[in-house]
C-alpha positions as CSV (number, residue, x, y, z in Angstrom):
1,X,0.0,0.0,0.0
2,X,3.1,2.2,0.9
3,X,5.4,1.2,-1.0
4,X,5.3,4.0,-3.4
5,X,6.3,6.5,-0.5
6,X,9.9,6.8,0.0
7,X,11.4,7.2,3.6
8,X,12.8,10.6,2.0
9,X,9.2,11.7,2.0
10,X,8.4,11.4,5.5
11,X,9.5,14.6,6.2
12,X,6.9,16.8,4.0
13,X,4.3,14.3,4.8
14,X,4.8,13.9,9.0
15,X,2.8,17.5,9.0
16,X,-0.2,15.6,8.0
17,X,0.0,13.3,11.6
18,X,-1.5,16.8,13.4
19,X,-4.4,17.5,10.8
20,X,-8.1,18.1,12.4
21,X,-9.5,15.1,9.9
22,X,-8.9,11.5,11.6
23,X,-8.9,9.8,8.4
24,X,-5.7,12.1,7.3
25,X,-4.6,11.6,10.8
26,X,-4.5,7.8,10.2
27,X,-3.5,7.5,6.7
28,X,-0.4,9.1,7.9
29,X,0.2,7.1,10.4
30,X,-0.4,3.9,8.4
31,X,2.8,5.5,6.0
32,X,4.6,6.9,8.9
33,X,5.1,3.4,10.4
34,X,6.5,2.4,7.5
35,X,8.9,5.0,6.2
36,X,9.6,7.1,9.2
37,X,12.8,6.7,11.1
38,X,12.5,4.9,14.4
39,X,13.3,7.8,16.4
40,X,10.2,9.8,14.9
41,X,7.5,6.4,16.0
42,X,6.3,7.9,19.2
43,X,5.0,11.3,17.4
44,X,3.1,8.8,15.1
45,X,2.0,7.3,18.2
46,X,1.0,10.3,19.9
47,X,-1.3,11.9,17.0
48,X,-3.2,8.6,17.2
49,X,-4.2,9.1,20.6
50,X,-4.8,12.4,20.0
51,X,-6.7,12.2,17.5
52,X,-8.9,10.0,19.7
53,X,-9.9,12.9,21.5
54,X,-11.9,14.4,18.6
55,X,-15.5,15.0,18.9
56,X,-17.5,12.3,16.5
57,X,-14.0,10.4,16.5
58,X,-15.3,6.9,15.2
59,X,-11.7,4.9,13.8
60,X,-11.4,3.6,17.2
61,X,-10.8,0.0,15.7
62,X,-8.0,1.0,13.1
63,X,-6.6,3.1,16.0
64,X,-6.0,0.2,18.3
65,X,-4.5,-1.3,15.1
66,X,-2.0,0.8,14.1
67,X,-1.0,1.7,18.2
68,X,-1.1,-2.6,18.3
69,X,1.8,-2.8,15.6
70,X,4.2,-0.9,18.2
71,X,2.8,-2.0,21.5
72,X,6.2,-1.3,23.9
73,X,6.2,2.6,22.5
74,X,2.4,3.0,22.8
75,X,2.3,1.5,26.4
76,X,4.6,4.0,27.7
77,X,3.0,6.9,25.6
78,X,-0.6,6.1,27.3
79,X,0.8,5.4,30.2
80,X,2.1,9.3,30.6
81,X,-1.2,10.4,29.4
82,X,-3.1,8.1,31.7
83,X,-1.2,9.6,34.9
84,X,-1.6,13.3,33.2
85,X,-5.3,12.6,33.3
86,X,-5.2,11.0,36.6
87,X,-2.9,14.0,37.9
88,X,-5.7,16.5,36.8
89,X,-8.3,14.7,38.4
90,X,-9.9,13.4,35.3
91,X,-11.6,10.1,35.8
92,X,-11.9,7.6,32.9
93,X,-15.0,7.6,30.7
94,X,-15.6,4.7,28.8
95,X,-17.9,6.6,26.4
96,X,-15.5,8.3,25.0
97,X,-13.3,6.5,22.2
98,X,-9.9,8.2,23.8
99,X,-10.3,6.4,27.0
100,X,-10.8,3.1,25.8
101,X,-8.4,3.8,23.5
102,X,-5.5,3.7,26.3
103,X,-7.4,0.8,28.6
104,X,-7.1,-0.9,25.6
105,X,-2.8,0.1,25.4
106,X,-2.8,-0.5,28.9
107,X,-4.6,-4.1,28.8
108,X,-7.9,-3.0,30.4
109,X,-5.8,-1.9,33.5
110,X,-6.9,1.4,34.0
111,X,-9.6,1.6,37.0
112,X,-12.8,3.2,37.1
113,X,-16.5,1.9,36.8
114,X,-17.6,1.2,33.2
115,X,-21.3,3.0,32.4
116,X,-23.1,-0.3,32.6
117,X,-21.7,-1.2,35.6
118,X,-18.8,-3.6,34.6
């Protein structure tokens, strides 16, 4: 799918990782873990999850995905944002994709009571 994109792209396209459309957001990603240099992973990383936070944000599935394919850098990504969250008092809301986003990172180990009750 990404082979036609040459590492010596990345650099004009990593702008893309911080657009306001998810589907950009993700697209870039999807080439960013394949062409950008090691060192640059965790940015791709980071404009997944925040790109979770979006209003209407419904890629939750292709999220997890692409956060899956690097799973050491993405655990200790949501595990900062998890304690920033926890730090400003913000408890989890499993309505909103962002949150089970990172339980998802963090193997469901993040507490908090689910909205059914779980």
């Amino acid at each position: 799918m990404n082979s036609s994109v040459a590492k010596s792209d990345w650099p004009d396209l990593c702008r893309f990782l911080w657009e306001s459309d998810p589907g950009t957001v993700i697209a870039a990603a999807q080439i960013g873990f394949t062409v950008a240099p090691d060192t640059e992973l965790s940015e791709v990383e980071i404009a997944l999850f925040e790109i979770a936070k979006k209003p209407g944000f419904v890629q939750e599935d292709e999220v997890q995905q692409l956060l899956d394919a690097h799973p050491a850098i993405a655990r200790e990504i949501a595990l900062q944002i998890a304690k920033q969250r926890k730090d400003s008092g913000e408890k989890p809301n499993w309505l909103s994709p962002s949150w089970r986003i990172l339980n998802h990172v963090l193997d469901r180990s993040l507490e908090g009571r689910h909205p059914t009750g779980a």
